[in-house]
Every structure is written in structure tokens, then in C-alpha cells.
N, C-alpha and C positions, 0 to 999 in steps of 0.2 A: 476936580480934585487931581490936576493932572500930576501936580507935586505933591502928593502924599505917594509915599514908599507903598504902603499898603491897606486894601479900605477892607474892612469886614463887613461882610452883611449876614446877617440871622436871619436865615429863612423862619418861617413858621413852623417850630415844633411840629412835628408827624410822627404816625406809630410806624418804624420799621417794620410792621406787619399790616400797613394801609397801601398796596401796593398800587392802587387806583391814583390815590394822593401822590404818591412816590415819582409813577411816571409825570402827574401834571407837574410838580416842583421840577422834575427835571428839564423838563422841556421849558421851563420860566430860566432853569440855572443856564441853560444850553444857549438861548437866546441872549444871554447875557456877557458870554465870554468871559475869559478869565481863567486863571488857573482855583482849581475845588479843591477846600479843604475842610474833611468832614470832621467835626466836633463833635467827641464822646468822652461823657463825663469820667471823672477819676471814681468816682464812689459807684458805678455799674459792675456788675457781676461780671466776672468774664467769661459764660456761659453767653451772657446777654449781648456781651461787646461782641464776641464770634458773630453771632447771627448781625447784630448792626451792619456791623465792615462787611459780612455778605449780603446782606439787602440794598445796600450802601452801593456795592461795587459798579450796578449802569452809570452812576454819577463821573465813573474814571477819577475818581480827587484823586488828586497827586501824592496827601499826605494827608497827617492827622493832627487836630486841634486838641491836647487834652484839657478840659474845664474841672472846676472844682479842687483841683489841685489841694486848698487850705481846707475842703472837708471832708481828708481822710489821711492817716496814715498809713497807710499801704498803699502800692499801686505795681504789687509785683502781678498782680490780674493783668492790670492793663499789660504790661510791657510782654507775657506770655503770649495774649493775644495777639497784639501787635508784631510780635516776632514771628509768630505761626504765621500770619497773614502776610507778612517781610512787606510791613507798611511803616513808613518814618514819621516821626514828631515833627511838626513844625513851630508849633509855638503852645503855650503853655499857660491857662491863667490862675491865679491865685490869691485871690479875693473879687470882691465886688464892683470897684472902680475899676471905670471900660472910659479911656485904653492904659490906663497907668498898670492893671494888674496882668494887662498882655505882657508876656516876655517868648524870647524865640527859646526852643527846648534846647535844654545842658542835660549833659548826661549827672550831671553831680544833682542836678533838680530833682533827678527820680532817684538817684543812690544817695540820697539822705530817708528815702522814705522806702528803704527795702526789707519787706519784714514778709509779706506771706508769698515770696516764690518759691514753689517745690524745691526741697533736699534731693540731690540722685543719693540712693542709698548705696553703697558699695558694701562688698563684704568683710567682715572681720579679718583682718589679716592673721594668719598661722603664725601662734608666738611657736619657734625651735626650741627646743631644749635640750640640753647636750647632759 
């Protein structure tokens, strides 16, 4: 596949809390070469996503894969996470068809769908009255 720009491979689903598991896939990823880029669903909590990207981190991925994109409206979770974490998108998919629903991450991809990122609340401002 020396002419293909980029090959994905899916490891085999693991619990981010199988840490037994975690090290053997690593050392299968390690053995592999390549640059790692770890895929977390758009529809995961982002309570959930935090602990991932820290379980995740002996792997060193470079960046992050968001999946599921088409099932959910929101993904102001994710980009919070991903911002705490100051880890970048790489590609994006959005439907079922593999590789036509892969695309590389746009920022306009995720600010069509920004509905539940925190409000900073500021204070009332002092109306004057004369």
C-alpha cells in the first residue's frame, strides 16, 4: 500500500479500564510503526472521553479520530475534552461507508454542531442612572 496517503487499521475494541489488554495492543501498535491516532466516539460523555485520552496517553497518538459524528448533535463534550487535553482532530467520520465517510477535521464540521459547551456567566452590568 505504498501509494495510499493513509491506511487505518481498528484495533480491537478494549475497555479503557483493561490495562492488561491495553499494554498487549500497545506493544502490537509499537511494533507496527506509524504515526497513532486514537478514535473517540462523538456520542461518549465527556467525563468518559477525559479518562480515554488518559488511559490512551502510553500509546503517544499524535492526534484524535472523532467517529460517529452523524449520531449526535452536540459534540461541544468532545472539543472541551480535547481542549483540556490540548489534543488535535485529525479526521472525522460521518456515516457508515469506510473510507467515503472519513474526511480530515474542519473547524466548521464541529461549529455546525455546537449546542452544549459551557456559557462563562459574567455579571450583570450596573445600569447608571442619572
Amino acid at each position: 500500500h505504498r501509494d495510499a496517503d493513509f491506511i487505518f487499521v481498528d484495533t480491537i475494541g478494549k475497555s479503557p479500564n483493561d490495562f492488561a489488554r491495553l499494554a498487549e495492543v500497545n506493544r502490537l501498535v509499537r511494533s507496527a510503526g506509524g504515526e497513532v491516532h486514537l478514535a473517540v466516539s462523538a456520542t461518549t460523555k465527556r467525563s468518559d472521553i477525559e479518562d480515554i485520552l488518559r488511559h490512551f496517553e502510553p500509546f503517544n497518538y499524535q492526534a484524535v479520530v472523532i467517529t460517529k459524528m452523524d449520531e449526535t448533535s452536540t459534540v461541544g463534550g468532545v472539543i472541551s475534552a480535547l481542549k483540556e487535553k490540548q489534543k488535535s482532530v485529525s479526521f472525522v467520520t460521518d456515516g457508515q461507508s469506510v473510507p467515503q465517510d472519513i474526511e480530515r477535521a474542519r473547524k466548521h464540521t464541529f461549529l455546525r454542531r455546537l449546542r452544549d459547551l459551557p456559557v462563562e456567566r459574567r455579571e450583570p452590568e450596573t445600569v447608571l442612572k442619572e
